[in-house]
C-alpha atoms as a printed R data frame, in Angstrom:
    type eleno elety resid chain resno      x       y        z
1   ATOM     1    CA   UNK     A     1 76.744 120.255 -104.182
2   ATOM     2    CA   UNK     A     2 78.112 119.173 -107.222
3   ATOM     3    CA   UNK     A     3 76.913 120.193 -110.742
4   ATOM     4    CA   UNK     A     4 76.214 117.350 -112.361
5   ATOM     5    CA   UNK     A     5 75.045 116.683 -116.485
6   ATOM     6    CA   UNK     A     6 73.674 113.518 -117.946
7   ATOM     7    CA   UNK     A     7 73.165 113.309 -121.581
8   ATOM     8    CA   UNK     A     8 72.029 109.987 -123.183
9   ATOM     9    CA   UNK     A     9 72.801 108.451 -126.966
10  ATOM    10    CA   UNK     A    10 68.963 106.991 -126.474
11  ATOM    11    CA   UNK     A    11 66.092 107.754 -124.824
12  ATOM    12    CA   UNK     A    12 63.530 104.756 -126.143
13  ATOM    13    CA   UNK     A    13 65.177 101.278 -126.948
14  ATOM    14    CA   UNK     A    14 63.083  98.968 -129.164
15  ATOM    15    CA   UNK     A    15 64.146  95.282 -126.474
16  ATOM    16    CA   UNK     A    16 63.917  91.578 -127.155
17  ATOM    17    CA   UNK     A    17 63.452  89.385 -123.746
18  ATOM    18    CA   UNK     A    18 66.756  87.901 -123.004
19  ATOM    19    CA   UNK     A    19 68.440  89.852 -125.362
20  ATOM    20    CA   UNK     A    20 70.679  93.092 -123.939
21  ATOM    21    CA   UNK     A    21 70.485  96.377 -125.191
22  ATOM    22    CA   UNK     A    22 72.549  99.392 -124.381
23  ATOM    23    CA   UNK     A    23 72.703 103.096 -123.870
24  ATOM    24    CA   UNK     A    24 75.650 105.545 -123.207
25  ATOM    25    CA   UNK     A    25 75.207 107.732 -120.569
26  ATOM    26    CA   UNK     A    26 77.542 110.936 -121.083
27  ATOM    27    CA   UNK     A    27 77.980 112.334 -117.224
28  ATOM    28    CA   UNK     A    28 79.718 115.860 -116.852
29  ATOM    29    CA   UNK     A    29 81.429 117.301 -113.438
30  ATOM    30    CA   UNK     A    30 81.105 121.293 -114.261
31  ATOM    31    CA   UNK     A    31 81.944 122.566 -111.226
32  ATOM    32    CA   UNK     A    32 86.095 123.342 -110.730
33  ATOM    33    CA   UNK     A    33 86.574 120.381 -108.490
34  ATOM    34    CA   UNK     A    34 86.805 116.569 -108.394
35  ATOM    35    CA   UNK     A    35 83.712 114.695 -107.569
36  ATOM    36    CA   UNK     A    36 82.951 110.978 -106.917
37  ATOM    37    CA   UNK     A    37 79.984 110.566 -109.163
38  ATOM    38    CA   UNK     A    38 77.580 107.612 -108.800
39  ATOM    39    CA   UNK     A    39 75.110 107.198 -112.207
40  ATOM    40    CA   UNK     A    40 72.111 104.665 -110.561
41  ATOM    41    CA   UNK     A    41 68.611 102.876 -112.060
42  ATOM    42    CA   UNK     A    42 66.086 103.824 -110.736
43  ATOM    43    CA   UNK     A    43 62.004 103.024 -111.231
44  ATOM    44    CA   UNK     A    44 59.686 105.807 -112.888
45  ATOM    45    CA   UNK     A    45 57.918 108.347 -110.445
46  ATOM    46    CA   UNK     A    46 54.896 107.154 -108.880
47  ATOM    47    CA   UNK     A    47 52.219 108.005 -111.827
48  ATOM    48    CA   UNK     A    48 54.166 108.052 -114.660
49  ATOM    49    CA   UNK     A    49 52.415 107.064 -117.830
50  ATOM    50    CA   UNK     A    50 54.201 106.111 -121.134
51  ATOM    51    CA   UNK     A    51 53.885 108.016 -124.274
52  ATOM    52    CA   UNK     A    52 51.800 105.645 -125.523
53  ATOM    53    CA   UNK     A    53 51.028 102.085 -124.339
54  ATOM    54    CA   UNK     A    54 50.199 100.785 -120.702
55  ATOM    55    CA   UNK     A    55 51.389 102.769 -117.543
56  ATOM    56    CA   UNK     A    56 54.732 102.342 -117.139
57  ATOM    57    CA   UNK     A    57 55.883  99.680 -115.385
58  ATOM    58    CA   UNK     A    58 59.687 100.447 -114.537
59  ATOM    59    CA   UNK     A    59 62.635  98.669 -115.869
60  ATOM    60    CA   UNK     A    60 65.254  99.725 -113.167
61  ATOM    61    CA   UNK     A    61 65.203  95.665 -112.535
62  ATOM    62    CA   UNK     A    62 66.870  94.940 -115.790
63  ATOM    63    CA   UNK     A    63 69.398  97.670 -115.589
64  ATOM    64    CA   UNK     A    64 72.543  97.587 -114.954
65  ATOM    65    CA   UNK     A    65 75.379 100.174 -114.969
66  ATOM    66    CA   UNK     A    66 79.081  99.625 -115.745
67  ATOM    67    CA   UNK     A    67 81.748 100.976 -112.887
68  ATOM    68    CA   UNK     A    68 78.519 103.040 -111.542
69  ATOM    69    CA   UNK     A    69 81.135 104.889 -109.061
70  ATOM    70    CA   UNK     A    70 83.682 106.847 -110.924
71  ATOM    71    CA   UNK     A    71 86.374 109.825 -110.242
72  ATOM    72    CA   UNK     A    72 85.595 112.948 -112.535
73  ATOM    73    CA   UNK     A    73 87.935 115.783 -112.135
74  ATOM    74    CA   UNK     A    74 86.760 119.291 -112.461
75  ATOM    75    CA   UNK     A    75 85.259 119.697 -116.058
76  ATOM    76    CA   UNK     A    76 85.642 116.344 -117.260
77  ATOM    77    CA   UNK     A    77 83.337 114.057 -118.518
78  ATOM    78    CA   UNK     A    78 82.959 110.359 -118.282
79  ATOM    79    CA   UNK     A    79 80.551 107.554 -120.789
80  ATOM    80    CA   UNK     A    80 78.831 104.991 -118.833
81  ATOM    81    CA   UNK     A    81 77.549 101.869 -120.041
82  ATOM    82    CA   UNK     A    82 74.094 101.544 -119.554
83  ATOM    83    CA   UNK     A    83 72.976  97.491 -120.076
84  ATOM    84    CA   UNK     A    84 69.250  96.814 -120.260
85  ATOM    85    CA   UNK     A    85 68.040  92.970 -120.321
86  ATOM    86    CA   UNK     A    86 64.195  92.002 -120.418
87  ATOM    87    CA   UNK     A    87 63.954  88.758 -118.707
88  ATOM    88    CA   UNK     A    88 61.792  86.200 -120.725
89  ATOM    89    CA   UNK     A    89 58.127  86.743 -118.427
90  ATOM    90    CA   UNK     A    90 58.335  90.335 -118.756
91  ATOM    91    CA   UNK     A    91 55.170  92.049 -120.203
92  ATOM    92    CA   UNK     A    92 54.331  93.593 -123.299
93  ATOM    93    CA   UNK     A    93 54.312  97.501 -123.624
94  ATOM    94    CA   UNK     A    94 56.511 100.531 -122.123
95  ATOM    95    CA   UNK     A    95 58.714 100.074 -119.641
96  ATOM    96    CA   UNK     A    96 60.621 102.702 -117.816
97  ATOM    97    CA   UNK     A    97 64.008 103.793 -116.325
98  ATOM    98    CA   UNK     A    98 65.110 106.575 -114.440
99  ATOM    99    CA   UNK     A    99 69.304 106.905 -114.427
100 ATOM   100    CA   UNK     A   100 70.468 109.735 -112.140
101 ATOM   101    CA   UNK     A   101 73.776 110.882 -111.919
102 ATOM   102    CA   UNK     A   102 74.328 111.853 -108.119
103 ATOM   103    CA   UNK     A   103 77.628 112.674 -106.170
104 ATOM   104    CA   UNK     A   104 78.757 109.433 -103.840
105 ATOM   105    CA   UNK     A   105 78.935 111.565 -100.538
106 ATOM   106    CA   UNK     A   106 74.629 112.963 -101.326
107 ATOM   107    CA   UNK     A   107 71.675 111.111 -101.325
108 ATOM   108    CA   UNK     A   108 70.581 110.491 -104.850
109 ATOM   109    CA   UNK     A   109 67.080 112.239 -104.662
110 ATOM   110    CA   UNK     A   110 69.262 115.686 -104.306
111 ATOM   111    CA   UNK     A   111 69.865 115.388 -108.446
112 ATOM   112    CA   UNK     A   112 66.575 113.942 -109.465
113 ATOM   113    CA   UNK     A   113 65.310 116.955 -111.293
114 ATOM   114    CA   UNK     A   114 68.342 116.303 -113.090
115 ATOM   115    CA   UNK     A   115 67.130 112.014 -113.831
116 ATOM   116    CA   UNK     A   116 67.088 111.380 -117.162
117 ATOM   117    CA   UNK     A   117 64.331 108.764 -118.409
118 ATOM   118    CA   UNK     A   118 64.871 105.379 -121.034
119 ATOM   119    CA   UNK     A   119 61.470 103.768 -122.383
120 ATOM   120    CA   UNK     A   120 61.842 100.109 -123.064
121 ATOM   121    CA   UNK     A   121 59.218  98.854 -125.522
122 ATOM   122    CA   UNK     A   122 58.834  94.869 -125.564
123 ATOM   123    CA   UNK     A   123 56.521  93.538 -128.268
124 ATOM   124    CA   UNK     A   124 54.142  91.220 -127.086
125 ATOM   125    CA   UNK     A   125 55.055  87.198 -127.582
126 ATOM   126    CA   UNK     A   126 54.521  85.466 -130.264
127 ATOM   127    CA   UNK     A   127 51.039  83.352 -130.880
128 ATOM   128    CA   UNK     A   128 52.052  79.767 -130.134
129 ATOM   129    CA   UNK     A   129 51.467  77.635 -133.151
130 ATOM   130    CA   UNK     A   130 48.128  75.771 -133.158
131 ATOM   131    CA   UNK     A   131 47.413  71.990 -134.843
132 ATOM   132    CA   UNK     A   132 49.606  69.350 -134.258
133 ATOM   133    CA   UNK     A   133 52.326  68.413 -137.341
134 ATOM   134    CA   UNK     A   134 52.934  65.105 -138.188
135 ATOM   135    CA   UNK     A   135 56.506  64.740 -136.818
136 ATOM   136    CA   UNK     A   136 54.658  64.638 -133.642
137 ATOM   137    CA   UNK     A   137 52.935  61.055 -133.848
138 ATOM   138    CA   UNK     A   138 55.974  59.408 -135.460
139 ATOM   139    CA   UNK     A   139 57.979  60.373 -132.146
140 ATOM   140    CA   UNK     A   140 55.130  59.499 -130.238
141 ATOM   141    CA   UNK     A   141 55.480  56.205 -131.674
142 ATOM   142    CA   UNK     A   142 59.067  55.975 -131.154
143 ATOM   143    CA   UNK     A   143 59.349  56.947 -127.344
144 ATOM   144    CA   UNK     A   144 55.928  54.363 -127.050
145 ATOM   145    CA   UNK     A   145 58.834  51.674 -128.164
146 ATOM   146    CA   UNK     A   146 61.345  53.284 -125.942
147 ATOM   147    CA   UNK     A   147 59.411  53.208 -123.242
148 ATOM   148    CA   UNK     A   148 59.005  49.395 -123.520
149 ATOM   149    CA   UNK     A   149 62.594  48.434 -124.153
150 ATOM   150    CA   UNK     A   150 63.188  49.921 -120.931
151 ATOM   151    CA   UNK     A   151 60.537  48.806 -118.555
152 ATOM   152    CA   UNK     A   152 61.632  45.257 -120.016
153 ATOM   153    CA   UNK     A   153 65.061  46.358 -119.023
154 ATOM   154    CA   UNK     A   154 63.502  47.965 -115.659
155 ATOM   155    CA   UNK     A   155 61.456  45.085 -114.571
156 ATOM   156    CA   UNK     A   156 63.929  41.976 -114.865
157 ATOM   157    CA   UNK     A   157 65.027  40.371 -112.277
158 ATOM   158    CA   UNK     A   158 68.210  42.169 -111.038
159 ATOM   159    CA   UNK     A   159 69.211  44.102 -107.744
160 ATOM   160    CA   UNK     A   160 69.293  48.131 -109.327
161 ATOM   161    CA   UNK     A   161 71.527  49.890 -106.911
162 ATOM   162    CA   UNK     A   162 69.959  53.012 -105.406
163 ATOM   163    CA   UNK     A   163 70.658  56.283 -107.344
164 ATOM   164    CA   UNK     A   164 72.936  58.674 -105.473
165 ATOM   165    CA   UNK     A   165 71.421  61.393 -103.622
166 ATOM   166    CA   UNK     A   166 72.286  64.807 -105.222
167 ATOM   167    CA   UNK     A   167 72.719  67.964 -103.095
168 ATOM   168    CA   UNK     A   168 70.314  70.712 -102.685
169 ATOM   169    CA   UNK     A   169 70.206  73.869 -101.049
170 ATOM   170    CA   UNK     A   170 68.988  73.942  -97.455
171 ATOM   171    CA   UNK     A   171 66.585  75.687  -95.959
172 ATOM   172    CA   UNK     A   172 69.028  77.808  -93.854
173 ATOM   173    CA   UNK     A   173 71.144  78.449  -96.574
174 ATOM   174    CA   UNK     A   174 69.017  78.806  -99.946
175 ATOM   175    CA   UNK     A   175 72.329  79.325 -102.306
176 ATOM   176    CA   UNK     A   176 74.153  76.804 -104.361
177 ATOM   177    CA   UNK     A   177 77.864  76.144 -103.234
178 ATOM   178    CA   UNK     A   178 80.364  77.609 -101.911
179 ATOM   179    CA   UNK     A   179 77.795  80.775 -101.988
180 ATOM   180    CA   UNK     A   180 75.730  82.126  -99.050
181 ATOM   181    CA   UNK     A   181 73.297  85.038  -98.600
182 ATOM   182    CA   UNK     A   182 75.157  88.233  -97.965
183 ATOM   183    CA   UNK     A   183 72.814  89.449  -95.276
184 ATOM   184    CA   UNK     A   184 74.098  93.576  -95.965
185 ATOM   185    CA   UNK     A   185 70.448  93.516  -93.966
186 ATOM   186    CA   UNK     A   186 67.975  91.293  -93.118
187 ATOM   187    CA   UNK     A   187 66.250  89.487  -95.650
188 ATOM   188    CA   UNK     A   188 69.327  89.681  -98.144
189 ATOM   189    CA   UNK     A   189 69.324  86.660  -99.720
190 ATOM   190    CA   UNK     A   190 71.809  87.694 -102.594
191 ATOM   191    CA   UNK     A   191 73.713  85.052 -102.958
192 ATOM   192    CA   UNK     A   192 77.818  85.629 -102.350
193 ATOM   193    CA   UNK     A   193 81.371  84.435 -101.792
194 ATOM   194    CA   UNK     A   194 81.814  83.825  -97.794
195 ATOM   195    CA   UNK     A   195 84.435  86.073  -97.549
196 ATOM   196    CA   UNK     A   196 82.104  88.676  -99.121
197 ATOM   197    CA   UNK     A   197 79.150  88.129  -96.711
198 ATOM   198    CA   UNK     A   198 81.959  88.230  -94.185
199 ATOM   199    CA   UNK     A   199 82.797  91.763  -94.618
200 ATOM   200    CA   UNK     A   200 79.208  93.461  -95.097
201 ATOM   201    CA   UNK     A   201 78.654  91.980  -91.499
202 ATOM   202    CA   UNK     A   202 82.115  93.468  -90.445
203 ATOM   203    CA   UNK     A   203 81.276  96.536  -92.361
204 ATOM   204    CA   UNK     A   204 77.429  96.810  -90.977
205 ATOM   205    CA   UNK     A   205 79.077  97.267  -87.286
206 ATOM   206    CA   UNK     A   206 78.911 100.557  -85.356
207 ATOM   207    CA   UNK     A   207 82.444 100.986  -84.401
208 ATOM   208    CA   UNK     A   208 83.875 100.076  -87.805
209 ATOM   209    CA   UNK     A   209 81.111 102.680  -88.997
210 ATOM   210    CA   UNK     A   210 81.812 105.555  -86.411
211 ATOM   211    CA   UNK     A   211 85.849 105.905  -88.110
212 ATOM   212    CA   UNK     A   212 84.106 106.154  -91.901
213 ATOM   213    CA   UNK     A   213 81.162 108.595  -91.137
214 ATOM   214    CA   UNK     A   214 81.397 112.683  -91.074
215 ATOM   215    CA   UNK     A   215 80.660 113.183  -87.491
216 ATOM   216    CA   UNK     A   216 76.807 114.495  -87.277
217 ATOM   217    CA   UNK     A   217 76.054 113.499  -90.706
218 ATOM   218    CA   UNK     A   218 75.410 110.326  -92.941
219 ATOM   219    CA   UNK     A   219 78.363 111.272  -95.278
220 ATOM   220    CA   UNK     A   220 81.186 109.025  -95.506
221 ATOM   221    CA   UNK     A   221 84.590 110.075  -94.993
222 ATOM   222    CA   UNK     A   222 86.944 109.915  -97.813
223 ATOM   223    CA   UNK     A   223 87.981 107.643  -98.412
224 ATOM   224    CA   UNK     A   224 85.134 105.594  -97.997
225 ATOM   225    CA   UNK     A   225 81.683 105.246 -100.119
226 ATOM   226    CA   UNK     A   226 78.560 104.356  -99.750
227 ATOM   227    CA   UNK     A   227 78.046 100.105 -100.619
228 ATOM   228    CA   UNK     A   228 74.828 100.671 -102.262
229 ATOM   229    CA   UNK     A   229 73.737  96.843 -102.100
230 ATOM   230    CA   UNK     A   230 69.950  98.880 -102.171
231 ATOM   231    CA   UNK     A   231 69.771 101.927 -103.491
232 ATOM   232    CA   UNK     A   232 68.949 103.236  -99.844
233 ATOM   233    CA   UNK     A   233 72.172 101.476  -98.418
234 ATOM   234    CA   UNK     A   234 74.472 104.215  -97.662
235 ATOM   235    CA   UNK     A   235 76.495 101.939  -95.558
236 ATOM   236    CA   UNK     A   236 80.222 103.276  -96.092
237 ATOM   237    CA   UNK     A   237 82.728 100.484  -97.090
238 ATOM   238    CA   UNK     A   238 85.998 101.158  -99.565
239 ATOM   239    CA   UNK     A   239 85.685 101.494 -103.287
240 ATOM   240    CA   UNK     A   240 86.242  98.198 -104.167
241 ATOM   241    CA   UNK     A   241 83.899  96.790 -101.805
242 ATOM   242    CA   UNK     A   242 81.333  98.884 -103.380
243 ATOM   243    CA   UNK     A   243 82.514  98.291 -106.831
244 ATOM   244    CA   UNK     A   244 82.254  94.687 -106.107
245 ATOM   245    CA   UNK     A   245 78.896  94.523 -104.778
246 ATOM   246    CA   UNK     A   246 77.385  96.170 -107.234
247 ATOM   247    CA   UNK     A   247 78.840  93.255 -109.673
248 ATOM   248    CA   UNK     A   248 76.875  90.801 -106.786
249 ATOM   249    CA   UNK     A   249 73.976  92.122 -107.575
250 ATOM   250    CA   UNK     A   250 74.020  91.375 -111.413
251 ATOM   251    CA   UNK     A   251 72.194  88.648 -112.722
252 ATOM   252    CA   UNK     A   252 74.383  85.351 -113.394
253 ATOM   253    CA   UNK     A   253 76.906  86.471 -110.820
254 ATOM   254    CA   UNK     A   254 76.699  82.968 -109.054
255 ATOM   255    CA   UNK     A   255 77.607  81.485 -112.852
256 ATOM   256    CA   UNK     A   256 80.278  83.876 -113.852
257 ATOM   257    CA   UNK     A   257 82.044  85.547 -111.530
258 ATOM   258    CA   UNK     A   258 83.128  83.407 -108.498
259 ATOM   259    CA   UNK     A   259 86.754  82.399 -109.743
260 ATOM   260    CA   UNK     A   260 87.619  85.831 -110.712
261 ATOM   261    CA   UNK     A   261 90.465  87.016 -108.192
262 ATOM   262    CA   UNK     A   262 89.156  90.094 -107.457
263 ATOM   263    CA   UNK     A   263 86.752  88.206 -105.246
264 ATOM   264    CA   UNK     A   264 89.143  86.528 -102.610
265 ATOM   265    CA   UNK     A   265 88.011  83.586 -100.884
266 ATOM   266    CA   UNK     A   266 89.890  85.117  -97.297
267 ATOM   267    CA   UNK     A   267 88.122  87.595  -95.424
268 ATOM   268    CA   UNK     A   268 90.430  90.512  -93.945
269 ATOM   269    CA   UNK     A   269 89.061  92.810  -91.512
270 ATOM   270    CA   UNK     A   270 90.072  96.795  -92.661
271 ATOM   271    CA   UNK     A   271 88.886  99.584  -90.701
């Protein structure tokens, strides 16, 4: 097994909802050879209680990690980008984060004596203001005028042509266009690039698997690693594959991400 150290430039982060904050996570290889070292969020042991506050309620939701799978040679040592984002609902109090640093070809809980904790404290929202100002009543009063110029507009006399119907999801397939749910199991409703949800159903088959997979084990092969859609997915797909579903599973991928060419629109089967 690899020997693994994690060191981090923070252990408590003072977070604003909507607002990222980051920690560097220092991750050493000591032993004499490479390793392919995987540094994962992960939610706070069952029972965990904060230093002070609430219980904690885990933060490995807002986490992300930069290039989580990385090549250290023997002795080196490689800083990780740790990005933390409170969505706007989330509650006041402690929050935390467990980031282990775990070799690709072993199952993370191996290392997590090693897991190294990050307490998120959100301050609770402000008070809405009470009373209502002035400014309200005089745009009352203007959208009360508004509101008759254009029912007198509305109600004349003239054939209104029907508005255009504007496309929505369907049922079967719950993501906006040209995305669909990537299905790396059921239920997976992360929404991808076809050619994407093409290949985790090409990867998810037995005979592609049997070639990548350490007979009698659940290792992968090199040079093959685990796709780690879920943290339990040990799945084993090539590096960019993995590399690129972890970006999937960021928030705002569907927004940012699906004209990058990294993410080709062709699906081509590799064994």
């Amino acid at each position: 097994m690899s020997v693994l150290t994690l060191t981090l430039t923070a252990t408590e982060v003072r977070a604003t909802r909507g607002t990222a904050s980051t920690v560097t996570a220092s991750v050493t290889n000591s032993a004499a050879v490479p390793a392919r070292v995987v540094l994962g969020a992960y939610p706070p042991l069952a029972g965990t209680v904060a230093a002070t506050g609430p219980a904690a309620t885990g933060a490995a939701g807002w986490t992300s990690v930069e290039r989580p799978l990385r090549e250290l040679a023997g002795g080196a040592t490689e800083q990780y980008t740790v990005t933390i984002t409170p969505p706007a609902d989330a509650a006041a109090g402690d929050h935390v984060v467990r980031l282990i640093a775990y070799d690709a070809d072993r199952p993370p809980e191996e290392y997590s004596d090693q897991a190294q904790q990050v307490r998120v404290t959100l301050a609770p929202a402000p008070a809405p203001a009470t009373g209502i100002p002035w400014w309200v009543y005089a745009v009352a009063a203007v959208l009360v005028v508004a509101v008759g110029v254009v029912a007198f507009l509305l109600l004349r006399p003239a054939p209104v042509p029907p508005p255009e119907p504007t496309p929505s999801p369907t049922p079967s397939n719950p993501c906006p266009e040209p995305f669909v749910p990537r299905l790396a199991r059921p239920g997976d409703l992360t929404c991808v690039m076809p050619a994407s949800a093409k290949e985790a159903q090409w990867d998810n088959r037995s005979d592609v698997q049997r070639n990548r997979v350490i007979p009698g084990t659940t290792e992968c092969q090199i040079p093959y690693v685990p796709r780690l859609a879920f943290p339990d997915d040990l799945v084993c797909v090539w590096e960019d594959t993995a590399n690129r579903t972890h970006v999937e599973n960021q928030p705002g991928y569907t927004e940012h991400m699906f004209n990058d060419s990294e993410y080709p629109d062709t699906f081509t089967e590799r064994r």
